[in-house]
C-alpha positions in Angstrom: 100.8 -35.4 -30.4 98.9 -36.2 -33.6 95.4 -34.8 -33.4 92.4 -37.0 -33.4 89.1 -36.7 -35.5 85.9 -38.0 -34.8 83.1 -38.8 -37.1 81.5 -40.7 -40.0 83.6 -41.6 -43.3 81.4 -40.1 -45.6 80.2 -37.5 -43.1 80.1 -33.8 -45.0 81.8 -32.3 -42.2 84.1 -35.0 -41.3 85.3 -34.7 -45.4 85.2 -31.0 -45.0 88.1 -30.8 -41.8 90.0 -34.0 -43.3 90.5 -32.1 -46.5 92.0 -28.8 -44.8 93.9 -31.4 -42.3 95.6 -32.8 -45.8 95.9 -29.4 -47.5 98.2 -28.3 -44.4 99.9 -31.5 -44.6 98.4 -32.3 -40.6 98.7 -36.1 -39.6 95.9 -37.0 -37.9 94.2 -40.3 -36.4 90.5 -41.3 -37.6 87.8 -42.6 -35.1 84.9 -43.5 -36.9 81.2 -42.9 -35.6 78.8 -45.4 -36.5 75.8 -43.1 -36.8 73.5 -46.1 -38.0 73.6 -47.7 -35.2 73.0 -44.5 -32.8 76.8 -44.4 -31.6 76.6 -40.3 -32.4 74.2 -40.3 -29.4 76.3 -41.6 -26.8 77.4 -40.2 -23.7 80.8 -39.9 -25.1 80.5 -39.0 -28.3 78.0 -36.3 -27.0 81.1 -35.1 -25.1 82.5 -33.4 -28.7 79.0 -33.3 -30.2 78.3 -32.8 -32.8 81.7 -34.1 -33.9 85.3 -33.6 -32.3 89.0 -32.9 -33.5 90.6 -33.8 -30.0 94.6 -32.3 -30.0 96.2 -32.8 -26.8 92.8 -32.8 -24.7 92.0 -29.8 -26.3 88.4 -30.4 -28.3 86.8 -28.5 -30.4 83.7 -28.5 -32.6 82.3 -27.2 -36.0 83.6 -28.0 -39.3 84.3 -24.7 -40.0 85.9 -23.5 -36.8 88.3 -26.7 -37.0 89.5 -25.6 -39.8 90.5 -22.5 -38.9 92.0 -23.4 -36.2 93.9 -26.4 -38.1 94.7 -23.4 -40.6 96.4 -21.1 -37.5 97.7 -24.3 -35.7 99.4 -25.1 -38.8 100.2 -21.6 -40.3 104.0 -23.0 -41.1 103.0 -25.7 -43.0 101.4 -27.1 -46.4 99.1 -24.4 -48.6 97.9 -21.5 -46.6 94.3 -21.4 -47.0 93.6 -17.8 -45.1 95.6 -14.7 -46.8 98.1 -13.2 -44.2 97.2 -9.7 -46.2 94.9 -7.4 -44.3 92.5 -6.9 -47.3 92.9 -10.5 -48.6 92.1 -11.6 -45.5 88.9 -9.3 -45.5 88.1 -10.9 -49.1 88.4 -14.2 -47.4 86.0 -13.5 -44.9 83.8 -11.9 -47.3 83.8 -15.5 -49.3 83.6 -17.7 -46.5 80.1 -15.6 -44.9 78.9 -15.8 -48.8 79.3 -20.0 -48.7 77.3 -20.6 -45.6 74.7 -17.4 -46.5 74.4 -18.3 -50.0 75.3 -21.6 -50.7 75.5 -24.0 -47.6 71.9 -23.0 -46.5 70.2 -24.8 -49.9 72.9 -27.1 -50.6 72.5 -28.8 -47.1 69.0 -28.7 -47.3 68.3 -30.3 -50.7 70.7 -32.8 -49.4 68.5 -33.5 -46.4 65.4 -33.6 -48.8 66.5 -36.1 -51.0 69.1 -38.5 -49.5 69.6 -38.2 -45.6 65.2 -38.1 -45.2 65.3 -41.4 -46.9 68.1 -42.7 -45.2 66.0 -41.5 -41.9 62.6 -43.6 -43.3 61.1 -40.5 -44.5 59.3 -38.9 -47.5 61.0 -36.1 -49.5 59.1 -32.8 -50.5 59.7 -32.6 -53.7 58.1 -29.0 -53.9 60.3 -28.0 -51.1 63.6 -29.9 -52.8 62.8 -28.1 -56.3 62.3 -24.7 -54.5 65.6 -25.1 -52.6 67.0 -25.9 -56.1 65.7 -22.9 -58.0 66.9 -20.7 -55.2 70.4 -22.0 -55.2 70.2 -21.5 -59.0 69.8 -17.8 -58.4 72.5 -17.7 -56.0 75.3 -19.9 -58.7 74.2 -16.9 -61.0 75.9 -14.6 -58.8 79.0 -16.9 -58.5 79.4 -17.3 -62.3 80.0 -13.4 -62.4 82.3 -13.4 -59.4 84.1 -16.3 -61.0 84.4 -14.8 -64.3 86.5 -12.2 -63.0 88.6 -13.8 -60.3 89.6 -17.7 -60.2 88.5 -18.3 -56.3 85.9 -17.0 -54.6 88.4 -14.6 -52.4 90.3 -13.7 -55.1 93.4 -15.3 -56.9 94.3 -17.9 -54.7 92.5 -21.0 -53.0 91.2 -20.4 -49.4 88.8 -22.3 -46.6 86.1 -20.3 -48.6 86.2 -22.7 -51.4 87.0 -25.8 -50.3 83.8 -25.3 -47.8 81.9 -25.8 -50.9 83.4 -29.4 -51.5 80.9 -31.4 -49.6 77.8 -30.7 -50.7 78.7 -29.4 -53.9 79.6 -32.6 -54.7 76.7 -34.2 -53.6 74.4 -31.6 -55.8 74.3 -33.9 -58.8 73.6 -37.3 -56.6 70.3 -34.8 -55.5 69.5 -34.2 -59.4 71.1 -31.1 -59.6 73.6 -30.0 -62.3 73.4 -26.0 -61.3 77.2 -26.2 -61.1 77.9 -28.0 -64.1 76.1 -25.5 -66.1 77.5 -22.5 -65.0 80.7 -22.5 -66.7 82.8 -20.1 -64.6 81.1 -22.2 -61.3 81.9 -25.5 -63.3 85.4 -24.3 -63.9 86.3 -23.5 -60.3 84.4 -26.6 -58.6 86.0 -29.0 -60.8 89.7 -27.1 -59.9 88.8 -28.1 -56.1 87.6 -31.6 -56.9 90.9 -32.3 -58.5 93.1 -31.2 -55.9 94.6 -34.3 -54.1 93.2 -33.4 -50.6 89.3 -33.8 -51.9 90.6 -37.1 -54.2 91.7 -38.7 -50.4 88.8 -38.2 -48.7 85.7 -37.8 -50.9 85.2 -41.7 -50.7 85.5 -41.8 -47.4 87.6 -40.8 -44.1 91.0 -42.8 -43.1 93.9 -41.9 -40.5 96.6 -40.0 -42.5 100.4 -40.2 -41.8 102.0 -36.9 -43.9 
């Protein structure tokens, strides 16, 4: 049975699962959440809040956990994205705790400050958008050295721990950022992911994909 995925088009972590879901090569059917109109807070969709991949009446949540488990469901299939290798694997891991540590925590929130408190009617703090800014700076630092020894985060090879990055990395210069551009190792690396042909398919939005 083809798996289903729930969420908005342009949803971070509905881009984030569709991309692995293309990277393994995974057909899977799009239901779109209207989230301006509330539709995220119904009764059903708070059934596979805060949003669903539904495969066979199995659900499960998290952006991050789907994608493993599209990763292990998939294992025979498309790129593999976590190393089979013992110590690879532990590199993997190693990435993956640094992105939502060390990157996800300020990307996500400059994001918030800047375009989804807008979107809500809000104000943004610019103090607290430039601090969040400066801090991921410091953090990019440590990524240019990492990155200037290795060409992915866990090592030689592509893995969940980079393409994590995809969303809101990509949404850093829309916020008035350009801390990956001008790092050139970091610059490097991100542009390698934005040009793969999973991210090209779904950063403008989600759609149902036939492989």
């Amino acid at each position: 049975m083809v798996l289903t995925l729930y969420g908005n088009p342009k949803s971070t972590c509905t881009q984030r699962v569709a991309t692995v879901l293309r990277e393994k090569q995974a057909s899977f059917e799009f239901k779109a959440i209207d989230f301006a109109s509330g539709e995220h807070k119904s009764p059903a969709f708070i059934a596979k809040q805060p949003f669903g991949q539904d495969d066979d009446g199995y659900i499960i949540y998290e952006s991050r956990a789907i994608a493993r488990y599209i990763e292990e469901k998939f294992a025979g299939q498309g790129n593999t994205l976590i190393p089979k290798d013992l110590k690879a694997k532990g590199q993997f891991e190693q990435a993956a705790s640094v992105e939502v540590s060390n990157f996800d925590i300020y990307a996500s929130a400059a994001a918030f400050e800047k375009l989804f408190k807008p979107y809500q009617g809000l104000t943004t703090d610019e103090a607290a958008l430039s601090a969040l800014l400066k801090k991921l700076e410091a953090k990019l630092d440590v990524y240019d050295q990492i990155l200037s020894k290795q060409k992915y985060l866990g090592g030689d090879e592509v893995t969940l721990a980079d393409l994590f990055h995809l969303p809101y990395g990509s949404l850093l210069p829309v916020v008035g950022s350009n801390a990956i551009e001008s790092r050139p190792n970091v610059a490097k690396w991100f542009k390698s992911l934005q040009d793969r042909p999973s991210w090209q398919a779904v950063k403008d939005g989600v759609a149902t994909y036939e492989a």
